[in-house]
Structure formats: structure tokens, C-alpha cells
Backbone as a ProteinNet text record, in pm:
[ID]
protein_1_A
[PRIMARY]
XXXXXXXXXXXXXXXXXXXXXXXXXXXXXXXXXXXXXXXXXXXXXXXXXXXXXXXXXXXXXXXXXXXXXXXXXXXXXXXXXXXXXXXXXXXXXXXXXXXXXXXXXXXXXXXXXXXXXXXXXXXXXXXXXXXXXXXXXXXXXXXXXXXXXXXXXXXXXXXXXXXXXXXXXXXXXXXXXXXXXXXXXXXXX
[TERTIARY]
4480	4453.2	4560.3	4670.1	4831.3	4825.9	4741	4776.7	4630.6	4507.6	4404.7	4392.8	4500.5	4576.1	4678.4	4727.7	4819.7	4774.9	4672.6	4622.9	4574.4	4447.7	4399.7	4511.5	4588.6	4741.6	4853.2	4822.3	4890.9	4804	4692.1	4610.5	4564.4	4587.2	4570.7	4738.1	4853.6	4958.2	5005.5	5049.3	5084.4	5225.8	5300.9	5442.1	5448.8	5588.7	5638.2	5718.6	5721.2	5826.6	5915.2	6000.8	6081.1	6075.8	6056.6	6052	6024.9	5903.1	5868.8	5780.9	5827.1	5803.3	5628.9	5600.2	5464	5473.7	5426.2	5409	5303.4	5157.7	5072.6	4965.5	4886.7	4804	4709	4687.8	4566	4594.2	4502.1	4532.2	4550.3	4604.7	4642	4647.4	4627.1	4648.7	4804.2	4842.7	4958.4	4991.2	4989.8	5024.6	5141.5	5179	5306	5217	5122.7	5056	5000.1	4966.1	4890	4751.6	4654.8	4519.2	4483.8	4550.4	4504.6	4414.6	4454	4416.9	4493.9	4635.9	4750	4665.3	4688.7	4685	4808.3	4809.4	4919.2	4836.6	4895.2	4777.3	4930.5	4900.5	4997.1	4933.6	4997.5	4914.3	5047.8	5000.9	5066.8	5110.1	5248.2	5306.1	5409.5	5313.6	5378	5464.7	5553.9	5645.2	5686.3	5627.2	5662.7	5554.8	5508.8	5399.3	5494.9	5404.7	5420.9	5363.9	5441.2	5368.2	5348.9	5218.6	5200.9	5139.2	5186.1	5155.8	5010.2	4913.6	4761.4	4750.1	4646.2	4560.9	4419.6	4374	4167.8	4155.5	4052.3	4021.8	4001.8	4035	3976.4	3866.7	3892.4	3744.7	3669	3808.7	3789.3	3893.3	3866.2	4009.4	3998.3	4078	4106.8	4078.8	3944.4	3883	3992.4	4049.9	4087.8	3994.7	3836.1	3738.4	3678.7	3676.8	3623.5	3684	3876.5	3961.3	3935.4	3865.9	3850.5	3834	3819.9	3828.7	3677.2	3656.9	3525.8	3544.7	3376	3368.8	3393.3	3429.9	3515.9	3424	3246	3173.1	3119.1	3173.1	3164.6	3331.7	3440.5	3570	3641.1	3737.4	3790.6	3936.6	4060	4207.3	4203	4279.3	4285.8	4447.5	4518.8	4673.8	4724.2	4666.7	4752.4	4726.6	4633.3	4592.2	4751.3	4773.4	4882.3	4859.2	4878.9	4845.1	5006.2	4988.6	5097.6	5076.9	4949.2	4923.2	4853.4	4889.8	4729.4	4602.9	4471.4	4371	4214.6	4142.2	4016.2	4001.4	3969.9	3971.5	3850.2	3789	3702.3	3695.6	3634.9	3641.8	3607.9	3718.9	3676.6	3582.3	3583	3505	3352.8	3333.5	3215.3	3089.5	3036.2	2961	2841.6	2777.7	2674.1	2789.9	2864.9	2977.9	2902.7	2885.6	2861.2	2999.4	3113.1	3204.2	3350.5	3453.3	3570.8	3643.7	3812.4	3955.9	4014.7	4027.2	4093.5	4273.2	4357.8	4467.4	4530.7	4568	4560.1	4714.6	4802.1	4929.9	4909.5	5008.8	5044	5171.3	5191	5326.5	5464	5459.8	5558.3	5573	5456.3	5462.8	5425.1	5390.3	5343.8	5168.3	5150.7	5006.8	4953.8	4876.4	4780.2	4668.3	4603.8	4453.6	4374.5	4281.5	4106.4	3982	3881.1	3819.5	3690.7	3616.9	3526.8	3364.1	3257.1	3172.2	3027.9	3015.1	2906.4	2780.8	2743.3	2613.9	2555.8	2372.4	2261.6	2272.1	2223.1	2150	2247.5	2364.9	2470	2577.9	2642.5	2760.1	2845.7	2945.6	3103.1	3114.9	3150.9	3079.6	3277.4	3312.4	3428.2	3491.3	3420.9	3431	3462.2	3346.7	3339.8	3442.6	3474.8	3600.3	3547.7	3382.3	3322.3	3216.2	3137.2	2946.6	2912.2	2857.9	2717.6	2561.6	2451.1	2310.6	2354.9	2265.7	2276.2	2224.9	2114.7	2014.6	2056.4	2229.5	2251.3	2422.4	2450.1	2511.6	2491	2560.6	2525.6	2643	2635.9	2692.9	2800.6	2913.9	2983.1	2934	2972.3	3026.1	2840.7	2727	2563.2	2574.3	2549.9	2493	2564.6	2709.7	2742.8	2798.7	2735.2	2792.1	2879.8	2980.6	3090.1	3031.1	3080.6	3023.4	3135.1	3057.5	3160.4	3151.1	3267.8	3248.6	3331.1	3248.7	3314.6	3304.2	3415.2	3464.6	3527.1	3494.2	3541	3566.4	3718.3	3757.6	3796.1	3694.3	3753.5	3818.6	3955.6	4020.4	3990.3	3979	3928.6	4052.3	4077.1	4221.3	4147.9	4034.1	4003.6	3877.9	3885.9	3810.4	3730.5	3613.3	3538.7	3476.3	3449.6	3411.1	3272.4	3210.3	3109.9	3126.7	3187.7	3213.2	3198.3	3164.7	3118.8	3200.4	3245.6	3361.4	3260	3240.4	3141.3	3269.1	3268.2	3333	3285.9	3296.2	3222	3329	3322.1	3399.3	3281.8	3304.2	3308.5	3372.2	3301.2	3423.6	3286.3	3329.7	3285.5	3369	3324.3	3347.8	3322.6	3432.4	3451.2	3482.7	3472.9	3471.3	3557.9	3681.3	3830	3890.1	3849.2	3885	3810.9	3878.1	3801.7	3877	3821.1	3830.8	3767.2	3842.2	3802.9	3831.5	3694.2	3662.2	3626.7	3684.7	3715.1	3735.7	3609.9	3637.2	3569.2	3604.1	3599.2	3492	3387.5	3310.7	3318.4	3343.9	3374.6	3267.2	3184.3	3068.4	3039.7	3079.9	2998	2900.5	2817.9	2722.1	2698.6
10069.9	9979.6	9993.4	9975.9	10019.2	10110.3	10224.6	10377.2	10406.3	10302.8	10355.3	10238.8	10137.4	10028.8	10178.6	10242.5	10330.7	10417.5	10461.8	10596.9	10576.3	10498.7	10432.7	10401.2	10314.6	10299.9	10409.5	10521.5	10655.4	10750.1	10712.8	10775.4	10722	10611	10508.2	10506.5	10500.2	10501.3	10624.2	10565.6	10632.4	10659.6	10510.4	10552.9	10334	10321.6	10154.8	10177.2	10026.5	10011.6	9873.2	9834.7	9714.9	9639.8	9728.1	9664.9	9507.8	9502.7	9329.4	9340.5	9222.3	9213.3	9137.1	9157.5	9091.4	8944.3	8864.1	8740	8646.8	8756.4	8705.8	8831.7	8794.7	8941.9	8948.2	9059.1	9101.7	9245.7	9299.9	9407.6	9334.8	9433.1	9376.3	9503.3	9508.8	9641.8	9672.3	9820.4	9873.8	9965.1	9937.5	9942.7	10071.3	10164	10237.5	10362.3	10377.1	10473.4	10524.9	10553	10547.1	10529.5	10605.5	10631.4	10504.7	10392.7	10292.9	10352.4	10420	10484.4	10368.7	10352.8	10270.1	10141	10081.8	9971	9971.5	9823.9	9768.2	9698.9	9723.3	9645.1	9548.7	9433.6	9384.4	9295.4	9405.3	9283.9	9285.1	9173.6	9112.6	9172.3	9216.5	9254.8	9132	9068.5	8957.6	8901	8887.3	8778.1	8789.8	8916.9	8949.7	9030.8	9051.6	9131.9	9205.3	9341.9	9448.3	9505	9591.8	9616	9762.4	9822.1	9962.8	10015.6	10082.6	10148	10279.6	10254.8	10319.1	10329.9	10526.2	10564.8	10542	10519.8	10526.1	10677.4	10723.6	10875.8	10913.8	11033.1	11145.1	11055	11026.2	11018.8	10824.5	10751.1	10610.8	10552.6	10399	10311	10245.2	10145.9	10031.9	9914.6	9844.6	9749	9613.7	9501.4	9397.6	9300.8	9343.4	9245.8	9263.8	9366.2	9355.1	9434.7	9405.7	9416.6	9555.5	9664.5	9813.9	9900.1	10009	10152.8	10155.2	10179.1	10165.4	10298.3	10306.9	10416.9	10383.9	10499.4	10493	10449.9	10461.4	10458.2	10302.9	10183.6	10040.3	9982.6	10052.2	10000.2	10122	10132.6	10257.6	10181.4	10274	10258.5	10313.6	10191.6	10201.7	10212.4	10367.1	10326.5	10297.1	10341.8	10359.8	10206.1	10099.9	9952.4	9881.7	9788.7	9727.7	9578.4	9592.7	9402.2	9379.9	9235.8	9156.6	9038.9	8981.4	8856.5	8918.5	8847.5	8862.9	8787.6	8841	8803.3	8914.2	8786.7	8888.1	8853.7	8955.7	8960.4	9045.8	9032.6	9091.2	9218.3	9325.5	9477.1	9493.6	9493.7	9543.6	9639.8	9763.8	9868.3	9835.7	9714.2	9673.1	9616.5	9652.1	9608.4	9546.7	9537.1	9410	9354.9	9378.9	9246.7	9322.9	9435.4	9496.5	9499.4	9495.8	9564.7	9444.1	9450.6	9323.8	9437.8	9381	9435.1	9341.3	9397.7	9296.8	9343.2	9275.1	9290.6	9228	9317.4	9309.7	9330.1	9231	9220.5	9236.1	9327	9379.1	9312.4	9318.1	9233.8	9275.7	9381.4	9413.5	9332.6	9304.5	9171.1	9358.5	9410.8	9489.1	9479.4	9478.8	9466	9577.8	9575	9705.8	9673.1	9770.7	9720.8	9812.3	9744	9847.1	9748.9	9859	9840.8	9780.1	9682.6	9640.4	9649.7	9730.1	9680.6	9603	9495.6	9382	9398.7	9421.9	9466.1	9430.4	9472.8	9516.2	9379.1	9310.2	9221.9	9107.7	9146.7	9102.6	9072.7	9015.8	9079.5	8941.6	8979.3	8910	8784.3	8648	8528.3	8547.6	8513.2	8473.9	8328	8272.2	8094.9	8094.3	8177.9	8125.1	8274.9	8357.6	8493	8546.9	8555.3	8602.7	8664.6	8777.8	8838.9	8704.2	8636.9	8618.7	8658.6	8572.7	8617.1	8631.1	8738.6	8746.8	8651.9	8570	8499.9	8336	8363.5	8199	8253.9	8381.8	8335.8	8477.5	8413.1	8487.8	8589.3	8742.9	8781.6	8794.3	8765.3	8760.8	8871.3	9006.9	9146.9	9163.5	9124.9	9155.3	9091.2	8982.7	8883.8	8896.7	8958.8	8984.8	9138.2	9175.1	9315.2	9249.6	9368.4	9359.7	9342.8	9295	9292.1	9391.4	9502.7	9548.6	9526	9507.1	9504.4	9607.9	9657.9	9792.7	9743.5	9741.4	9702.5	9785.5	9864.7	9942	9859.1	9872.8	9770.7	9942.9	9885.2	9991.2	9900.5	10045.4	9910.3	9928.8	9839.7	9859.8	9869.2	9928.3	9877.1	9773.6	9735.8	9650.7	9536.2	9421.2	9352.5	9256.2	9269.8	9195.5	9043.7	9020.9	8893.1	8831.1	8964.2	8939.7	8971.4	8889.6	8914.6	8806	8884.2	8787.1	8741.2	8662.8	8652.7	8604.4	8667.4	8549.3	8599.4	8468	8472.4	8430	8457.4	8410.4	8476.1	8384.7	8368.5	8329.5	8399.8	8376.8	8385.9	8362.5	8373.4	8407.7	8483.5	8536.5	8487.5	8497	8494.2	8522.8	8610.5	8685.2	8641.4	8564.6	8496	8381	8452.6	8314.2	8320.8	8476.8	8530.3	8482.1	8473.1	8391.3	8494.2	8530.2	8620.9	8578.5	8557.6	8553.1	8631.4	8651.9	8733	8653.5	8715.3	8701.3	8776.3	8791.3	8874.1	8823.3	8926.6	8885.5	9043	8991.9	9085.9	9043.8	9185.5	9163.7	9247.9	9203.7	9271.8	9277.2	9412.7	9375.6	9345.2	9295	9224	9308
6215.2	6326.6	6434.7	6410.8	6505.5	6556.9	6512.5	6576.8	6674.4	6657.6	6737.3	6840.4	6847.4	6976.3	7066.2	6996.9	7068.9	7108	7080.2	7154	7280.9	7275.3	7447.3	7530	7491.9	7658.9	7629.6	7575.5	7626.2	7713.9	7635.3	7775.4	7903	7915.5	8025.9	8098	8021.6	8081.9	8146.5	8293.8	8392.6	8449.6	8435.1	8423.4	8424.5	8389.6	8405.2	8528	8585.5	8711.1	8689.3	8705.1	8696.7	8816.6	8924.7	9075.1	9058.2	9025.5	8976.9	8882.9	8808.7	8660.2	8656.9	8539.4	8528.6	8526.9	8592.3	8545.2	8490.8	8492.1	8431	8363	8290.4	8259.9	8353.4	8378.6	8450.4	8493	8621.6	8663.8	8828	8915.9	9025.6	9102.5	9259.2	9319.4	9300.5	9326.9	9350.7	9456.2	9589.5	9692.4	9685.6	9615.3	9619.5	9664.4	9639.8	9676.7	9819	9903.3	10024.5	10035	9927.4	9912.1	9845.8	9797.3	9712.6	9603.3	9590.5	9382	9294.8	9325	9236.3	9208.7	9087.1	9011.5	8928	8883.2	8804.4	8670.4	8533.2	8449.8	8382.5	8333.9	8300.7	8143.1	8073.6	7904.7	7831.2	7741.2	7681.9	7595.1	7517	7424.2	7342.6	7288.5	7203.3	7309.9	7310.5	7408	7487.9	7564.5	7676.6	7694.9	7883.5	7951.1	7974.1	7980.2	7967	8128.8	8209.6	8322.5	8350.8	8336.9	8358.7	8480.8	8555.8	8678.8	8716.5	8701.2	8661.7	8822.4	8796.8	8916.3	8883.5	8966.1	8969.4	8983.2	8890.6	8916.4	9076.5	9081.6	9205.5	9286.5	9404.5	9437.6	9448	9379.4	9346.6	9433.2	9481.3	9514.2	9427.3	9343.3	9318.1	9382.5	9341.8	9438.9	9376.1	9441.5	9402.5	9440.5	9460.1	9445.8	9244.1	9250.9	9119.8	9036.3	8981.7	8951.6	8848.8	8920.7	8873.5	8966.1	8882.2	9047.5	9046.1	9185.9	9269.3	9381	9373.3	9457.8	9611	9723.3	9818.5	9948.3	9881.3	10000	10071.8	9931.5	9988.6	9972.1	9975.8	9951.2	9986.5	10105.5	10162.9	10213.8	10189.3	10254.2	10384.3	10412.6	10590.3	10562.6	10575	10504.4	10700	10790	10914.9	10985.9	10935.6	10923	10928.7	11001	10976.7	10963.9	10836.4	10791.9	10787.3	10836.9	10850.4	10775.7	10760.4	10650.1	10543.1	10421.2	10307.4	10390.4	10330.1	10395.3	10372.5	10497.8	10543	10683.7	10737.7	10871	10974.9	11074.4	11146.4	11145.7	11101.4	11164.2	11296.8	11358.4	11524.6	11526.7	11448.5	11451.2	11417.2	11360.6	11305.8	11423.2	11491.8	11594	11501.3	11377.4	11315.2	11194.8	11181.2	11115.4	10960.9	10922.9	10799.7	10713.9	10750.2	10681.1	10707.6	10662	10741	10648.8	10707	10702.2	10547.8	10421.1	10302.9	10303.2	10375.6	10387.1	10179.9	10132.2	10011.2	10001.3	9894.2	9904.1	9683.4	9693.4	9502.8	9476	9344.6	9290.7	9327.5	9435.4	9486.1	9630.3	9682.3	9800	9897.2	9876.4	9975.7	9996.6	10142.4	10171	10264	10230.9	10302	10259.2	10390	10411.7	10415.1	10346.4	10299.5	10368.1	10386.9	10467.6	10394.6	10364.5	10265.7	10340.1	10285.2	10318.1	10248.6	10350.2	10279.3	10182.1	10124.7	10036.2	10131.8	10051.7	10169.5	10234	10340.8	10391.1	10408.4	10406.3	10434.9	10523.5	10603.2	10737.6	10649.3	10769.5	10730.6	10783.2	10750.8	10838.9	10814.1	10939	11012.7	11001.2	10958.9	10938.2	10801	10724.2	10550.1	10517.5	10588.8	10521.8	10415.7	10391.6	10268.1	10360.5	10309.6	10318.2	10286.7	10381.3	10404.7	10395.8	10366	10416.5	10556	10628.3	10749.7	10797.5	10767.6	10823.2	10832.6	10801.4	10784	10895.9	10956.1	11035	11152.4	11225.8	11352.8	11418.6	11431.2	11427.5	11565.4	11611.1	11713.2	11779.3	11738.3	11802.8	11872.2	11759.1	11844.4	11939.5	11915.6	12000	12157.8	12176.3	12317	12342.2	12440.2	12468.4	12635.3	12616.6	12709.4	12868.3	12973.4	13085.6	13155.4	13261.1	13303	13497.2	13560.6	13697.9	13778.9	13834.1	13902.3	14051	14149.7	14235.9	14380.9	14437.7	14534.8	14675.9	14707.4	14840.3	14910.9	15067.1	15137.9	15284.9	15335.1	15382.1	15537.2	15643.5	15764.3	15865.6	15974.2	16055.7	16162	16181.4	16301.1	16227.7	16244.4	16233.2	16372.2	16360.7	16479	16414.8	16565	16555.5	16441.8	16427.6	16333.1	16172	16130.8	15988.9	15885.1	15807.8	15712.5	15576.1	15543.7	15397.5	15266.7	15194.2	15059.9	14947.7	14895.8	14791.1	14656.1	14565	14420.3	14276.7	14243.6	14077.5	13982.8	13846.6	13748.2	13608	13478.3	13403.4	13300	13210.7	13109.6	12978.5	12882.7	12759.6	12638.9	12615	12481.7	12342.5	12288.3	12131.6	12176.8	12122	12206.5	12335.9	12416.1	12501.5	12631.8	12764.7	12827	12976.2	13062.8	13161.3	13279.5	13384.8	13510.2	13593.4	13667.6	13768.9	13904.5	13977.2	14161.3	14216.6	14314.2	14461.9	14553.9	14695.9	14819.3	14843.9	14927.8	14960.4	15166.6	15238	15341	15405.4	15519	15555.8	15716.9	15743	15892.6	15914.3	16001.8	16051.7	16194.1
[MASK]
+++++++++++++++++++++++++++++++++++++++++++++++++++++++++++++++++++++++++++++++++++++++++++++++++++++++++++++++++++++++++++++++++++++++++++++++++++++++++++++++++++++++++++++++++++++++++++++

């Protein structure tokens, strides 16, 4: 019984680190890596956890949604991503809110971020920080496309008596972002 407990975590073991110690069992990401392959598994050895440093095969990340290696085509490392909080966050790149940013922090307190995307029929609700039914929220990035105003002032050296000044402002708005626009349209007559 002792010797077929030892065979599986020699072949599962990858190397130990002391950096920081286990403080509970489980598996947890391990951030030392760039590709997010690294995991950390931490079990119990009688009176003390034990902390072993594990890759996900070729070809896998280490999802810390469903605390195993997962394939790369719904869970992908964003290593050049710069998370500054743990979290979930908007994919800018996401124009139907399919996919969000999981700023993921390992027992070393290092975080980095992978790129998650929503199962079928799904987008990222920004309020609830989870996939959603699509059909219960509304996606920011659809629902508005950018307004653009292109503006050419040409400049005159003489102005006459017949001229005309119209002026008009507005303001657009971008989620929290709020932009005003003003000009002067000058017209001979």
C-alpha cells in the first residue's frame, strides 16, 4: 500500500519551493512560469502540507476555474497583460463581451492574467464579474459603436460683412466616459 501512494507523486512531482509555504490543501495556480502551465498542489503529509510545484501537459494552462489543466482554446495566458489587482475584468478586445481578463494571484502573491472565454450563449456581465445568459444582460461594447468627427478649419485673412457663426455642442457617451464636442462652423454667405 506505501509503495503504490509513492509511485503516482513521483510521477506527478515536479520539483518543491519554500518561497511560500502551503497553508491549506488544494491545488492553486503557479505563476513562476510565463505560459501558465505551473500549478502548485499542496496535500497533506500528516502534520504538515506538503507543497509541490506541477506543469499541465504540452498544449494545456492550468485553469484556476476548474482547479486542473484545461485546454488553451477556452482559457489562454495573456503573460504581456498587466494585472495590478486580483480579479475579473472587461476584455477590451471583446466587442460581444464573449471572453473577460481573470487577473489570477498564486501563493507567491504573484498575478497574471489569462484570458477566459464564456461558454456557448454566454458573455461577461460586468455588474455580476461572472458569464451570464446573454439574454439577461446587455452587452456594453454592441450596443455602442464609437462616433467619429472629422473636422477641417480652413483659415481666411479677410472677413465680410456677410457671415455667418453657428455653433453646436454635444456630448457623447462612452460607458463611464463622457466626451464633449464643440465647434464653430464659419460660412460665407
Amino acid at each position: 500500500m506505501f509503495i503504490r501512494i509513492l509511485i503516482p507523486l513521483f510521477i506527478l512531482y515536479h520539483g518543491t519551493d519554500s518561497v511560500m509555504e502551503c497553508t491549506t490543501r488544494g491545488r492553486f495556480p503557479n505563476n513562476m512560469n510565463s505560459d501558465c502551465r505551473g500549478y502548485t498542489m499542496c496535500i497533506n503529509g500528516g502534520a504538515i502540507l506538503t507543497k509541490y510545484d506541477l506543469l499541465c501537459p504540452e498544449h494545456t494552462v492550468y485553469s484556476h476555474l476548474e482547479n486542473q489543466c484545461t485546454n488553451v482554446t477556452s482559457y489562454q495566458c495573456l503573460p504581456h497583460h498587466n494585472c495590478t489587482l486580483e480579479g475579473d475584468y472587461i476584455d477590451p478586445s471583446s466587442e460581444d463581451c464573449t471572453s473577460y481578463i481573470a487577473c489570477v494571484k498564486d501563493l507567491n502573491n504573484i498575478t497574471t492574467a489569462r484570458l477566459v472565454r464564456c461558454p456557448p450563449e454566454t458573455i461577461f456581465s460586468s455588474q455580476e464579474n461572472i458569464c451570464v445568459n446573454e439574454t439577461l444582460f446587455m452587452c456594453e461594447f454592441a450596443t455602442e459603436s464609437p462616433k467619429i468627427l472629422q473636422v477641417s478649419i480652413n483659415q481666411t485673412t479677410s472677413i465680410s460683412n456677410n457671415v455667418m457663426c453657428l455653433f453646436k455642442s454635444s456630448y457623447t457617451s462612452y460607458g463611464t466616459f463622457i466626451s464633449l464636442i464643440a465647434f464653430n462652423i464659419i460660412i460665407n454667405v
